[in-house]
N, C-alpha and C positions, 0 to 999 in steps of 0.2 A: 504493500500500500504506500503511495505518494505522497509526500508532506499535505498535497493540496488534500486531498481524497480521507488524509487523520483529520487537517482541520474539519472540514463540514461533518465527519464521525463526533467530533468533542464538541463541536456549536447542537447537537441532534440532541447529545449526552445535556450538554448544561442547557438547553433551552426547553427542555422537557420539563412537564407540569414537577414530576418527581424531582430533579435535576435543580431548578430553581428554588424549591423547598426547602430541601435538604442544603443547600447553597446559604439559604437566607438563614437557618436553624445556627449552621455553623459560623456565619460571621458575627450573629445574634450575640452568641453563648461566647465567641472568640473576643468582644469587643466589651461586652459585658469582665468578664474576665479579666482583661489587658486593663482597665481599672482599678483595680484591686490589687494594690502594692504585696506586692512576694509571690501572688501566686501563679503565674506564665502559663504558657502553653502546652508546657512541659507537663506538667498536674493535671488539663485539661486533658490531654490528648490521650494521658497514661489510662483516665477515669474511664476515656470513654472506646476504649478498647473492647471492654467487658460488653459495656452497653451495647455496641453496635454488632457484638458476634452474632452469626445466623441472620444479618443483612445483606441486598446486594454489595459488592466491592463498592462496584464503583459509587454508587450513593453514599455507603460508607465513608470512602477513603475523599468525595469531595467535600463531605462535610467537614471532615477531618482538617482539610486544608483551609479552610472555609475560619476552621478557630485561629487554625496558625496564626494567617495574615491578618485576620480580625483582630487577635490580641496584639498584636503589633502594634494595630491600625490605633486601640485604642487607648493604648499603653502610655500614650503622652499624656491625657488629661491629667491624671493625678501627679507626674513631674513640671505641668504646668499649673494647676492648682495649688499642688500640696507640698510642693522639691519629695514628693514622695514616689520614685519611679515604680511605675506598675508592671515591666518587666525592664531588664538587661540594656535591651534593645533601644531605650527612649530616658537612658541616663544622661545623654549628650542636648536632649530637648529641652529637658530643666536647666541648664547654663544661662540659657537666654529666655526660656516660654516662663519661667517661674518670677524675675526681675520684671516680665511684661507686666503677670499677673498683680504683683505687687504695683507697678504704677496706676490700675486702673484697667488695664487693655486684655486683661483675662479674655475676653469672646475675641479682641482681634487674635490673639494667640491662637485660641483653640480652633479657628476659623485658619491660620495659616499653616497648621499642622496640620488639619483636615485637606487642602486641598491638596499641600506636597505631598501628603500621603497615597491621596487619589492620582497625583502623575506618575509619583515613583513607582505605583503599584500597577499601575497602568504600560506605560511604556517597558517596564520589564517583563510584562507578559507578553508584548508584544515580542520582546526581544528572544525571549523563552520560547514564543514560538517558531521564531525566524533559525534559532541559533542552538538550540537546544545539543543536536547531536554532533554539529561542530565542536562548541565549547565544552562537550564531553570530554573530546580529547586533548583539548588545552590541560585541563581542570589533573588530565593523570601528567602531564608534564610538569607540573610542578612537584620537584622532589624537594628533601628536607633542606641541601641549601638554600633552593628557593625561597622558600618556607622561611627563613632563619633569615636572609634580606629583606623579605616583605615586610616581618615584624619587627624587624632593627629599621627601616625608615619611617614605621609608624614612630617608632620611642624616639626618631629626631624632631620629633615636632612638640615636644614633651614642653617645651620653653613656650611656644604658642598658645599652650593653656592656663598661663602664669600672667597673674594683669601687674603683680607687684617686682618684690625677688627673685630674681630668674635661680639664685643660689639654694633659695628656699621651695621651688619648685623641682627645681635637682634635689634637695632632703628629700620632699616629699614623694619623689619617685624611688629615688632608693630603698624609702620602707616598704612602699610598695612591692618591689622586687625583694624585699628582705621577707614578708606575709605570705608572697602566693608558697614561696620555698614549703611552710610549714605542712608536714606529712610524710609521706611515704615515697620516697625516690621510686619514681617507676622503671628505674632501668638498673638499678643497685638493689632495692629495696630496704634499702638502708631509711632510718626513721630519723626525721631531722626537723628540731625545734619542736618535738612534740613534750618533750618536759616529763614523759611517762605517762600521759594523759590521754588515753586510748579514744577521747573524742578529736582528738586532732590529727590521729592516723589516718584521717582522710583529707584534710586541708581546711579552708574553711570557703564556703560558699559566696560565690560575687554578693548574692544581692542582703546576706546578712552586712557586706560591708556597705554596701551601694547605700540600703536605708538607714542602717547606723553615721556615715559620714554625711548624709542628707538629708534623712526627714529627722531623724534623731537629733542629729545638730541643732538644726532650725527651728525645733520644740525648746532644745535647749536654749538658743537665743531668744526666741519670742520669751518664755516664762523669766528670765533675768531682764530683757529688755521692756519691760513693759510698755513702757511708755515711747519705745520707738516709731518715728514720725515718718519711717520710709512705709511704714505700715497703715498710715492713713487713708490711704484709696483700695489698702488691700481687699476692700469689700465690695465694688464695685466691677461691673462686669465690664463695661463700657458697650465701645459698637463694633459689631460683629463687621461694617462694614471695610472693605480691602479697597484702597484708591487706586487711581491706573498709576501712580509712580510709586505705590509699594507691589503693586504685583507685577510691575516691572523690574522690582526690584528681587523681588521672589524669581523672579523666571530665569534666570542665570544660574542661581545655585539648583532649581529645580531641573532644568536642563542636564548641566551637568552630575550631579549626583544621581538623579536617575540610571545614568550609561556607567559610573563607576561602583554606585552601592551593589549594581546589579553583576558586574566580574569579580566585583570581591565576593559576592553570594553565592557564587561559582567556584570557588575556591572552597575545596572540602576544609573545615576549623575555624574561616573566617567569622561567617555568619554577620547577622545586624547592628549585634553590640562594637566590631571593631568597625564595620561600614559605615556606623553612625559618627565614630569619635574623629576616624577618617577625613570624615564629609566638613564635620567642624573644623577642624585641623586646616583641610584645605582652602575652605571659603574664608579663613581669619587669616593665611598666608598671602590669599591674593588679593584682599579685600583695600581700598583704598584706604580705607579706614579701621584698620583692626581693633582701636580702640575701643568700639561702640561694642566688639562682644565679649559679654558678661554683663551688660548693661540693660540687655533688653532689644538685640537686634533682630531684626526680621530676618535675616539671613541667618543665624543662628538656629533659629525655631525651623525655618524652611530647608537647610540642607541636611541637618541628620535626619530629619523627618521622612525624606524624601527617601536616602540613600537606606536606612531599615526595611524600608517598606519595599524596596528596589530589592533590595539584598533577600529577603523574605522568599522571592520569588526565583531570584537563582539559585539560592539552596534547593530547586529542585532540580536542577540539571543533572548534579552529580547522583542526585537520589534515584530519579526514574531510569537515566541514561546508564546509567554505573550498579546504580545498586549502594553505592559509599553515598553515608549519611553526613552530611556538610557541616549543621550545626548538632546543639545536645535535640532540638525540637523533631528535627528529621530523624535522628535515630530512634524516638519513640515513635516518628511514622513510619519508621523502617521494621517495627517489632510490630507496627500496626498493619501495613502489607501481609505480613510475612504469617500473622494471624490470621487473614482474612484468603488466605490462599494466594495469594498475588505473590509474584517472584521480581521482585524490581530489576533491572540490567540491560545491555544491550537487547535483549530479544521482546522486551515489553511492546515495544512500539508495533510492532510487528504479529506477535501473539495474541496482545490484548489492548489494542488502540483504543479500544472506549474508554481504557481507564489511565494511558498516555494521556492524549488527547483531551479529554474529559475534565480531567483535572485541569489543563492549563485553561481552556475553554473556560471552565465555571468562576475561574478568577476574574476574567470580564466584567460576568456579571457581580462577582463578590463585591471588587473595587466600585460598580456603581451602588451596589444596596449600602457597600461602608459608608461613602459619601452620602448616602442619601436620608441613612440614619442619622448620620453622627451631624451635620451644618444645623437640622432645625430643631436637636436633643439641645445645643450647646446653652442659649438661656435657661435649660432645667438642670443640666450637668451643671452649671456655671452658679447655683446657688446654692453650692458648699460654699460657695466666700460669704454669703449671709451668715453661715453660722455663727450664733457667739464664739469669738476667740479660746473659751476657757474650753466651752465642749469641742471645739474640731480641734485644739490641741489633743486631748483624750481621743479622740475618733482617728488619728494620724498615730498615735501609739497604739492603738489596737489594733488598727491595720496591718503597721506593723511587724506586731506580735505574733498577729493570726499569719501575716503572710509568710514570718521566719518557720512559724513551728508545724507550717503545711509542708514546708519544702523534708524536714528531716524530721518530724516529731519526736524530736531532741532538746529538753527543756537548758541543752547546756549553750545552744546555737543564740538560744536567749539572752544568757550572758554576754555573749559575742556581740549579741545585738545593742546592749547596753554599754561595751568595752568601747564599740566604734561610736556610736554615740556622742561620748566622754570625750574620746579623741580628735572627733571632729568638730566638736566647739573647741576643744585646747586650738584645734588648729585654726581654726577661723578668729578665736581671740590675738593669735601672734601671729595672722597674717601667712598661712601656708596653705595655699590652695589646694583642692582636695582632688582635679579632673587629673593630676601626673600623678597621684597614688593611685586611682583609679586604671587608668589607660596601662599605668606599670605593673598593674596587679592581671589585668586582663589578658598581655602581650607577655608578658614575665615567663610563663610557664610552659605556653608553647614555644619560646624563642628558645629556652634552653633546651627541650625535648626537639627542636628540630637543629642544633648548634652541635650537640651530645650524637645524636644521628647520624647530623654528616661526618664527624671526626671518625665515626664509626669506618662509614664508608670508606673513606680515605685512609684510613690506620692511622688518624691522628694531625692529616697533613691538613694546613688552612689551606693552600692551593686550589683545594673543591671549591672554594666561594669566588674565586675568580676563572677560574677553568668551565664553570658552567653559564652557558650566553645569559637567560632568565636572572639567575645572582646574580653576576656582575652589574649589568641594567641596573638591577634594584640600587644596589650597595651603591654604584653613581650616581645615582636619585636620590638618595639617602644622604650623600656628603652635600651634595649642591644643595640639600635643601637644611643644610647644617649651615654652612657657610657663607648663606644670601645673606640672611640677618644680620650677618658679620660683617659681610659687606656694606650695605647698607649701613650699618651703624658706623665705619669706618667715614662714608662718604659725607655723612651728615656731620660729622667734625672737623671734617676735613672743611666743608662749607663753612 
């Protein structure tokens, strides 16, 4: 069967009565979800394995997709309401959507996350469907060198998330890299920084840090800060409306981030969380104006937005085409396949195109019902800022709460929860920003599992990282985007 001859098989698939149901059930339940700080899709997807056994596949497995992209989709509201990220994916949103929030512009926010949502998510299924079995075999080209360049040029951009001390932005990456360490060496098995504490034999979990250095902090500030005056509008939703010179201004970073969040979603490990910090990363290096983010940029809120949502959707390349599950989300779609009879890999397309096809097909329409819910939800979503301050702090710890002890039902991840908390007002009191311990914690673990790899390879020789075309590229991308800044700053003193 013909690319052309799969698409109108998946437009047959997703445009059926059944087909757009099941479409609409999962972006529902996926967007509903992506709301609700700690608990992702991961949790969703795991739950409803059970539930959907003894259904068609493909109904099955498009609803399934349906939550993925949905929790994505809707994962920025509470990092733009609440600095509470509701998954991984949309901790790069809260830099700039949560500062909107706070001046008033909360509905512009969630209104500019909505629609880069709806490009990113959009234009990558187009892509997905253009490029799918191409970018298959990009996607196995990349070996651990590769790998090991790709996430050493993201950690040069580590300075670009730092609005103050670039020195204290380097601390705060360091500890980062000091954190992901703690556990179990997966290629030694050697136990390190675990103290004998057999809950740290496994590491500890992004988003117990994510909410502890984020919503926790920001409980912690609001209840000392009482009386702070940046908090004055925080109640306030303002106008959902987008003027033609900020959604021109939006269309650049939505543009591009779309075409990048979507190769890096292509890349089996990457997934939305580094696509997002990524997308920030990029648009604050080439921006006329870098100063404006952390302050409440529109380009801020619109290009991780974009590039998650982008990224979301080529994590299935490797899954359908391959069979290798890209992010943690697609390996529970991959246990979800693999339950439901389906064998994901090269011969799916071919064997069983309705459920190829099907899936990329019902994204379409998932991207329209997201957008369709979520623009005229935003005045009802958007009156959490009415709450009394003293209950939505209480409602932002509960969350939480519930979100940490859904992920492990480990009342010690709690404490975790509480440790970073503490730390991340220490840090925001002395001025050490939190996105380079973040991004270092993210990139830390796979950079040394694929560094460890290729030394493997090589019998130790660094030679591999320039002997391979892919690496090198990077590794040169990686210095030049070290030493523009230097440049730059060299020139301006020079003037």
């Amino acid at each position: 069967m013909g690319s052309i001859e799969g698409i109108m098989t998946g437009f047959q698939v997703a445009f059926s009565m059944q087909g757009i149901l099941y479409v609409l059930i999962g972006v529902f339940v996926g967007t509903f979800i992506g709301m609700m700080p700690g608990l992702g899709p991961i949790s969703a997807i795991a739950v409803m394995i059970p539930i959907t056994f003894g259904m068609d596949p493909t109904s099955a497995l498009v609803m399934m997709a349906g939550v993925y992209y949905g929790a994505i989709f809707g994962g920025s509201t509470s990092s733009i309401l609440l600095n509470a990220p509701g998954v991984s994916g949309t901790v790069a949103t809260s830099f700039d959507g949560y500062p909107m929030a706070q001046q008033g512009k909360a509905g512009k926010a969630l209104a500019i996350a909505a629609i880069s949502s709806f490009v990113g998510g959009t234009v990558s299924v187009v892509l997905l469907m253009l490029l799918a079995p191409v970018l298959s075999s990009v996607a196995i080209s990349f070996g651990p060198p590769a790998y090991f360049a790709l996430m050493f040029m993201g950690l040069t951009a580590i300075t670009s998330l730092s609005e103050g001390s670039t020195i204290k932005a380097l601390i705060s990456a360091v500890v980062g890299f000091m954190v992901v360490t703690i556990g179990i060496d997966a290629q030694t098995g050697t136990q390190r920084f675990t103290f004998g504490n057999v809950n740290l034999l496994e590491g500890l979990d992004f988003l117990v840090i994510a909410l502890g250095l984020f919503a926790l902090a920001e409980v912690c500030s609001l209840v000392i800060n009482r009386k702070d005056l940046s908090m004055e509008n925080a109640h306030k939703l303002g106008s959902l409306r987008i003027t033609k010179k900020e959604f021109k201004e939006m269309s650049g970073p939505m543009t591009r981030q779309s075409f990048l969040g979507f190769i890096l979603g292509v890349l089996p490990g990457a997934g939305a969380t580094i696509a997002s910090f990524i997308a920030y990363i990029t648009e604050k290096k080439i921006a006329k104006h870098p100063e404006e983010f952390g302050k409440g940029s529109i380009k801020g809120v619109a290009a991780p937005e974009t590039a998650n949502n982008a990224a979301t959707s080529g994590a299935f390349v490797p899954l359908l085409s391959l069979g290798i599950p890209g992010s943690g989300t697609t390996a529970v779609m991959l246990g979800a396949f693999l339950v439901l009879g389906v064998q994901p890999g090269p011969l799916l397309m071919t064997d069983r195109p309705e459920i190829f096809w099907g899936i990329i097909a019902s994204m379409y329409i998932g991207n329209v019902f997201l957008l369709i819910l979520n623009l005229p939800l935003i005045p009802y979503i958007a009156k959490v800022l009415k709450i009394p301050r003293p209950l939505l702090i209480s409602l932002v710890i509960m969350f939480s709460i519930i979100g940490v002890y859904a992920i492990s039902f480990n009342t010690f991840d709690l404490y975790m929860l509480l440790l970073f908390g503490v730390v991340g007002f220490i840090m925001r009191l002395y001025a050490f920003p939190a996105p380079p311990f973040i991004l270092a914690f993210i990139l830390g673990g796979m950079m040394e599992q694929a560094f460890r790899q290729s030394l493997t390879i090589s019998n130790g020789s660094l030679s591999i990282f320039v002997q391979e075309p892919i690496a090198l590229t990077l590794l040169i991308i990686a210095f030049l985007s070290f030493i523009f800044p230097l440049i730059k700053l060299l020139r301006k003193r020079q003037a």
